[in-house]
N, C-alpha and C positions, 0 to 999 in steps of 0.2 A: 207323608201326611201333610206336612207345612206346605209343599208344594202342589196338593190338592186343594188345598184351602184358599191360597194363593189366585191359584186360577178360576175357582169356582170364584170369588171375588170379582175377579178380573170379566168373567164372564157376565156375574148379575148388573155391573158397574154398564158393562158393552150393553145390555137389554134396557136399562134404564136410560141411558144415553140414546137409544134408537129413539123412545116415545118423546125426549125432551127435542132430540132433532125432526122430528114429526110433528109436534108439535109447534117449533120456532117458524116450519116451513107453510102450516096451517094458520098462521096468527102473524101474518103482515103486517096487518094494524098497530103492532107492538113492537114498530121495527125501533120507533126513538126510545123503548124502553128498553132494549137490548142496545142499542149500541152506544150507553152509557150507564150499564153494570158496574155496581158499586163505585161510582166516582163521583167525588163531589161539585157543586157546580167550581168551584175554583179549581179542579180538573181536570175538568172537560175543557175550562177556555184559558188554561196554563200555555204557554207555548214551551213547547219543548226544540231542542235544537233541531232534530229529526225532521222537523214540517215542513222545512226548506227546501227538502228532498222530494218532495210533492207536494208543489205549492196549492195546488189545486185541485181536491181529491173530490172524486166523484160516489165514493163508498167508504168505508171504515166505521172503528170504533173507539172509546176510550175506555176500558173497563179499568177496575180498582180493588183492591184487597188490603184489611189490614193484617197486619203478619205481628203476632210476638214476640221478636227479635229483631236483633237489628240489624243493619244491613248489609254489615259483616259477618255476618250469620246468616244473610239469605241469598247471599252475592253466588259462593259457589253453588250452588243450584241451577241460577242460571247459566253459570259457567260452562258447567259438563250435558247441558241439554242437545238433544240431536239422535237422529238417528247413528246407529251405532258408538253412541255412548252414554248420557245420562238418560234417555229418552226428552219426552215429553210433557210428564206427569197427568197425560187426561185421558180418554177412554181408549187405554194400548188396545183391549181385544177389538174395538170398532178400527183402528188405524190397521193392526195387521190384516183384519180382510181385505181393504183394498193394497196389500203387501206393502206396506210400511217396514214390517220386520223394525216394531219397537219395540222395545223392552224396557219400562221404567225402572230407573233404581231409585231405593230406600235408604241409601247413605253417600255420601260424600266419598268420591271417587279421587285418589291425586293424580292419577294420570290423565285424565278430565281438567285437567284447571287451567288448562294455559290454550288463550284463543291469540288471536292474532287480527288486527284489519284484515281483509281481502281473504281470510281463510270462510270456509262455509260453512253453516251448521245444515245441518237435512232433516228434512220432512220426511223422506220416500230415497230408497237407494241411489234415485234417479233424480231428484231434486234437491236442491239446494238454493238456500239465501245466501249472498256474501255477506261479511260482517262489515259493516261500513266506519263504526268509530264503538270505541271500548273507553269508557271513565270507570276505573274499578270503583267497584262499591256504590256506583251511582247509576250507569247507563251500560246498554247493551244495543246496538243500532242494528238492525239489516237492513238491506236494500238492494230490488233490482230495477233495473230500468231500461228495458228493451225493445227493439224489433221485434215481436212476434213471427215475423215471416220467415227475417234472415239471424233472427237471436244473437247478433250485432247489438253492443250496447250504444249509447248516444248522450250527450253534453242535453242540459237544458235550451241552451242557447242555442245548440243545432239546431237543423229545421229536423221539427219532428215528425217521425215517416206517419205513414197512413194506417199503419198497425202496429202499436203498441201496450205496452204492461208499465207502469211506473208505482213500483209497493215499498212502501215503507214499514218496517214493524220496530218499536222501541222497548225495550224494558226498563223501566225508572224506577230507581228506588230512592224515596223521600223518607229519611228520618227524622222521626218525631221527638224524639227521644232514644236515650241507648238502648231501650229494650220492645221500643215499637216503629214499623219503617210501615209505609204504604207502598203496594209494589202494585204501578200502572202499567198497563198494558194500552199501547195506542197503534192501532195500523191502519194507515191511509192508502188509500187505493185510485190510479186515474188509468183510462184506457181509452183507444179511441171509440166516439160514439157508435153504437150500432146496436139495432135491437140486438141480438144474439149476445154481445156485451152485456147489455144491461138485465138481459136475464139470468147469464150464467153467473156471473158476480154479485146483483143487488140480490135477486130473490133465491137462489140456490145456495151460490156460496158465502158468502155474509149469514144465512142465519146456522148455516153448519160451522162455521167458525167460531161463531159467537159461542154456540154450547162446547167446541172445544178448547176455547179459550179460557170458558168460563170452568169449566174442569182444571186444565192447568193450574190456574193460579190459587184454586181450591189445594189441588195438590204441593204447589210448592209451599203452602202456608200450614196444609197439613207435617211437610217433612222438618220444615223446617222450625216448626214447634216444638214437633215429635223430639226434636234434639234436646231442647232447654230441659223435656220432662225427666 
């Protein structure tokens, strides 16, 4: 029965997420309201280490959350996030139709806890972010930066080929006090021009991201509540 209810959950949560991703994709005009979801303006123009990894981004956002705990309290969370392990925490039944195969957990995993630089966390069985730099209790970095063509990675300083991906995603957690952290979410995106680019990214994928983002961090501040209660 817990496991019907579960899914039935999981299921009205995917239906609600469909009309708010229909909706983000119908309301362009409200791109600069979306892509600084709950952050204050001293977080939006914070710089975080991460920026230097795309200096020059042609998309992104900086979302924000506060969390009743502290950041030693919300760190493992994002520790064990990824396909086949802690999940995602935002709309799993919308991620497994397009076969994600994720499954969010409700508690704190230990075999989950330990990342590493250069290891990956996943989206999709088939995707993956590497992890670019780990500050426990404070930063979580991904980043890829690629060819597109020949999926060859590349220096800044190279000459940059004629198709590429350059994304950065950061998880920061600011403690306010011990028993309240803000947890920012910021990912910057550059690619080379081309209409096809700039529609598949600005207008398609940015505002479905945004509503999955914005779930996630819903989630992690939901779980990670859930614990103090």
């Amino acid at each position: 029965m817990a496991d019907s209810k579960f899914k039935f959950k999981d299921f009205g949560d995917g239906i609600a997420g469909t009309f708010i991703i229909a909706a983000a994709l119908l309301t362009p005009f409200l791109r600069s309201r979306r892509t600084k979801w709950g952050a204050t303006d001293a977080e939006l123009h914070r710089s975080l280490s991460s920026d230097d990894l795309v200096p020059h981004p042609k998309w992104g956002w900086t979302n924000a959350i506060t969390i009743r705990a502290s950041a030693a309290e919300v760190w493992p969370w994002l520790m064990q996030m990824g396909q086949g392990r802690g999940g995602m925490y935002s709309y799993e039944w919308l991620e497994n139709l397009v076969g994600c195969d994720i499954h969010n957990a409700d508690r704190i995993i230990p075999a989950f806890q330990h990342l590493e630089v250069e290891d990956g966390i996943r989206l999709h069985p088939k995707v993956s972010i590497p992890i670019a730099a780990i500050e426990p209790c404070r930063a979580l970095v991904l980043h890829v930066r690629a060819n597109t063509q020949t999926g060859n990675t590349f220096d800044l300083t190279d000459t940059i080929p004629e198709k590429y991906l350059n994304m950065s995603w950061v998880f920061f957690l600011d403690e306010l006090d011990e028993g309240t952290t803000r947890l920012i979410s910021r990912w910057r995106g550059d690619y080379n021009p081309s209409l096809g680019n700039a529609l598949i990214y600005r207008v398609f994928t940015e505002p479905i991201s945004f509503v999955m983002d914005r779930k996630m961090l819903l989630g992690i501040k939901e779980r990670a509540e859930a614990v103090k209660e």
